[in-house]
C-alpha positions in Angstrom: -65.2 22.3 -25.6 -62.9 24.2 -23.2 -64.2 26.1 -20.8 -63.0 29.0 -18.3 -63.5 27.7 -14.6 -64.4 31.0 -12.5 -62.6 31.9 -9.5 -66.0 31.5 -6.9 -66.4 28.0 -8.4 -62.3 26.9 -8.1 -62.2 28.7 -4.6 -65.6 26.5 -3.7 -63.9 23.3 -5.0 -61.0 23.8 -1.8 -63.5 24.9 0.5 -62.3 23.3 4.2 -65.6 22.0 4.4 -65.4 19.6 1.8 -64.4 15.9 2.9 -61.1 14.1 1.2 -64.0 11.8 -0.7 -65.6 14.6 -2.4 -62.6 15.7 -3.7 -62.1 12.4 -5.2 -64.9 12.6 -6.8 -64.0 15.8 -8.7 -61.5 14.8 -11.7 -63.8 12.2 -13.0 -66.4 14.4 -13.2 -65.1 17.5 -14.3 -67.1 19.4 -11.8 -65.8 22.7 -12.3 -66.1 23.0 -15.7 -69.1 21.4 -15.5 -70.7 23.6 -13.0 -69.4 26.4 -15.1 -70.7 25.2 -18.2 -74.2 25.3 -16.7 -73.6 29.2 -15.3 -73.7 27.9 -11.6 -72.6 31.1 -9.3 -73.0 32.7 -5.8 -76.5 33.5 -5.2 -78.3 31.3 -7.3 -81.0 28.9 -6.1 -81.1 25.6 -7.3 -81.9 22.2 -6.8 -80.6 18.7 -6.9 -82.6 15.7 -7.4 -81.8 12.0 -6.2 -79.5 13.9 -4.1 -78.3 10.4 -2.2 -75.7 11.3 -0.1 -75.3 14.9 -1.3 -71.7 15.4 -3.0 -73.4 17.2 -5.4 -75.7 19.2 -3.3 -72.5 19.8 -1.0 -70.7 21.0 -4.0 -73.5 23.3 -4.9 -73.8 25.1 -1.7 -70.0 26.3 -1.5 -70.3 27.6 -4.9 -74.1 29.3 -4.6 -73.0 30.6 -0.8 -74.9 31.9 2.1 -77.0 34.4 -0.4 -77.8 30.9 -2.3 -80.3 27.9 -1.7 -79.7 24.6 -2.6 -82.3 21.8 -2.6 -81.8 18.2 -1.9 -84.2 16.0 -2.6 -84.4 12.4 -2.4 -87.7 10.1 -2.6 -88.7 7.7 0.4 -86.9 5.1 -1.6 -83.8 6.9 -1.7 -83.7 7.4 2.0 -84.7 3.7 3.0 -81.3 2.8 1.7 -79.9 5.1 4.2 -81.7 2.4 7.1 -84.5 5.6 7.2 -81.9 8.2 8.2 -81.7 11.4 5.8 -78.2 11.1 4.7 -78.7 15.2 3.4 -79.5 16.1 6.8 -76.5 14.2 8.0 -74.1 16.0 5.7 -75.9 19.2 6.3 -75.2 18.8 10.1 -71.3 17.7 9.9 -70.2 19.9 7.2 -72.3 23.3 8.6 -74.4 23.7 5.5 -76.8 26.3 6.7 -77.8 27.2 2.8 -79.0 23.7 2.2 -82.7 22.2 2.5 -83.2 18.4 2.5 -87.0 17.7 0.9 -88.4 14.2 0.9 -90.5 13.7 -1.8 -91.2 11.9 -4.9 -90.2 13.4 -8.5 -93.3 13.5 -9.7 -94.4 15.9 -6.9 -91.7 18.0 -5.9 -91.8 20.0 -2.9 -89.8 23.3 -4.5 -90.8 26.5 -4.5 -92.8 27.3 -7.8 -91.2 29.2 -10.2 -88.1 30.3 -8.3 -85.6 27.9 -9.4 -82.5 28.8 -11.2 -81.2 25.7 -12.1 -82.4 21.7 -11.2 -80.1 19.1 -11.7 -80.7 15.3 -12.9 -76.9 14.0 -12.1 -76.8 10.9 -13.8 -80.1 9.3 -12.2 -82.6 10.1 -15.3 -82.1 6.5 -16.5 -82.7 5.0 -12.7 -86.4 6.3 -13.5 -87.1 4.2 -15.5 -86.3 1.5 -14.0 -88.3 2.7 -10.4 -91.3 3.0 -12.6 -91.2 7.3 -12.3 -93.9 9.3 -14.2 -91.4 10.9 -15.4 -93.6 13.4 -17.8 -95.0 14.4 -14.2 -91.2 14.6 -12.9 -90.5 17.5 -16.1 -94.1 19.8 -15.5 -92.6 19.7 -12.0 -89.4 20.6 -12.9 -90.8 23.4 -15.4 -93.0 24.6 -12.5 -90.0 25.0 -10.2 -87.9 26.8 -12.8 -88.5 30.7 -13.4 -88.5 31.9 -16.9 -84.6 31.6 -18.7 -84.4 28.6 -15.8 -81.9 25.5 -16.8 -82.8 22.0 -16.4 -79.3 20.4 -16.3 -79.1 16.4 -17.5 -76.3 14.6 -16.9 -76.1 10.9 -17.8 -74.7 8.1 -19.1 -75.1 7.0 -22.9 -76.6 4.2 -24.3 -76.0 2.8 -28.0 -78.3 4.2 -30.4 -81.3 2.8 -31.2 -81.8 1.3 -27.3 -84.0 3.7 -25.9 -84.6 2.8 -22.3 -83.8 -0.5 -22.8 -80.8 -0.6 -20.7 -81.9 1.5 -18.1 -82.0 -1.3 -15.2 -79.4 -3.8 -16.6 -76.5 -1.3 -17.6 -77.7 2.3 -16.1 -78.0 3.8 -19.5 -80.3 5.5 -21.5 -80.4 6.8 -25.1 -79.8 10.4 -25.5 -82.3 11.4 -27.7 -85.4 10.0 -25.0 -84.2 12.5 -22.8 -84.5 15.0 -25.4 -87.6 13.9 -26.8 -88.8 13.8 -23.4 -87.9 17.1 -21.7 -88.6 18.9 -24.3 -91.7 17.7 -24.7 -92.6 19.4 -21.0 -92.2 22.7 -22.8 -88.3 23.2 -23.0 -85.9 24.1 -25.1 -82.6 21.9 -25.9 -80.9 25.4 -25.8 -76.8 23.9 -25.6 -74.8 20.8 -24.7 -71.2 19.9 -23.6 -68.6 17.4 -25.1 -66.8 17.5 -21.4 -67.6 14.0 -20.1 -67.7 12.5 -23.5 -65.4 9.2 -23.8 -65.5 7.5 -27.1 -63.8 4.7 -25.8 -66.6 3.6 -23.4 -68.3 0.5 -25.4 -71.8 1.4 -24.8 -72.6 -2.3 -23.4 -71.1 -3.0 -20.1 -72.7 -1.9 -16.7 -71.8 2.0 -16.1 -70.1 0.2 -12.6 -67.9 -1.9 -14.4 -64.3 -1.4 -13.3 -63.4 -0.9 -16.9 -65.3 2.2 -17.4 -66.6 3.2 -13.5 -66.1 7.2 -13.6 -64.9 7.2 -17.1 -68.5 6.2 -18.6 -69.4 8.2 -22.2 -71.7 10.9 -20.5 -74.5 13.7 -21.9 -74.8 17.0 -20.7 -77.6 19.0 -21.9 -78.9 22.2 -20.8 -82.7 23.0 -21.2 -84.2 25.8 -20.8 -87.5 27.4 -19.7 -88.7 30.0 -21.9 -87.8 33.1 -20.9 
């Protein structure tokens, strides 16, 4: 799939206020065409879940602007591995991010406002809830609730061989496609398009997603869902 990169997303991607290690992180991921695959633009609102440290949420706010929200949420979990300090808040107060709210909370409960949502990303973390023992059929109603109608649940994450369902969730950070499907939609969505961008056939399927001989090359999903309009 090739897809045109806007100009507001490319100009967002040089923005001054992004750090040297952000920028790194862009090739692998293919952030601008992947940000313009899911229709991401200046004065959407949207969130991003399992934020961590925020690269994504960062990323999100040059492109939405100061007419956009962004949403960065991590879990009390997330931000104990940060020795209890908010790493979003952190990044919101070096970088000047005025557009971007940090929300601690947990997935199954999210603290966005109801129906209001453009877009919510899952950014290669779906799998991790497993593991962390997520509801994660409450995690998508609260995703739904947050979305307005024609809203895009974006899913990013690493593949697992067919047939392995959540199996290697913990051990490798993968998960089987078609759980994620089967799952989302089943909280009322619609598989409504997907993108072949961050697809590598050569990935083996069966080594750790961190394993130098695939780290930021892993075989990768990206499905958009969608709340009926």
């Amino acid at each position: 799939m090739v897809l045109v990169i806007p100009d507001e997303i490319r100009r967002a991607l040089v923005s001054p206020r992004r750090s040297d290690d952000d920028r790194r992180r862009d090739e692998p991921r293919h952030i601008g065409a992947l940000l313009a695959f899911f229709g991401i633009g200046p004065g959407m609102r949207v969130a991003d879940l399992m934020a961590s440290r925020g690269y994504l949420a960062g990323t999100l706010a040059e492109v939405v602007g100061e007419t956009g929200q962004v949403y960065a949420q991590n879990s009390p979990r997330m931000v104990a591995r940060f020795k209890g300090a908010d790493p979003v808040a952190q990044r919101i107060a070096e970088h000047g991010l005025t557009n971007v709210v940090s929300i601690i909370c947990e997935l199954e409960d999210l603290r966005l406002p109801a129906g209001s949502l453009d877009t919510v990303f899952s950014f290669m973390f779906y799998h991790d809830t497993v593991w962390v023992g997520t509801d994660r059929a409450a995690m998508n109603a609260s995703v739904f609730s947050a979305l307005k109608p024609g809203g895009i649940f974006a899913v990013i994450d690493h593949h697992a061989p067919a047939g392995t369902g959540v199996s290697l969730a913990e051990a490798k950070h993968r998960i089987e496609r078609r759980v994620v499907v089967d799952e989302v939609t089943a909280a009322g969505f619609t598989l409504a398009d997907e993108t072949d961008i961050l697809e590598n056939p050569d990935d083996p399927l069966d080594v750790l997603v961190f394993d130098k001989t695939v780290r930021d090359r892993t075989h990768k999903f990206a499905l958009k869902f969608q709340k009926p309009a």
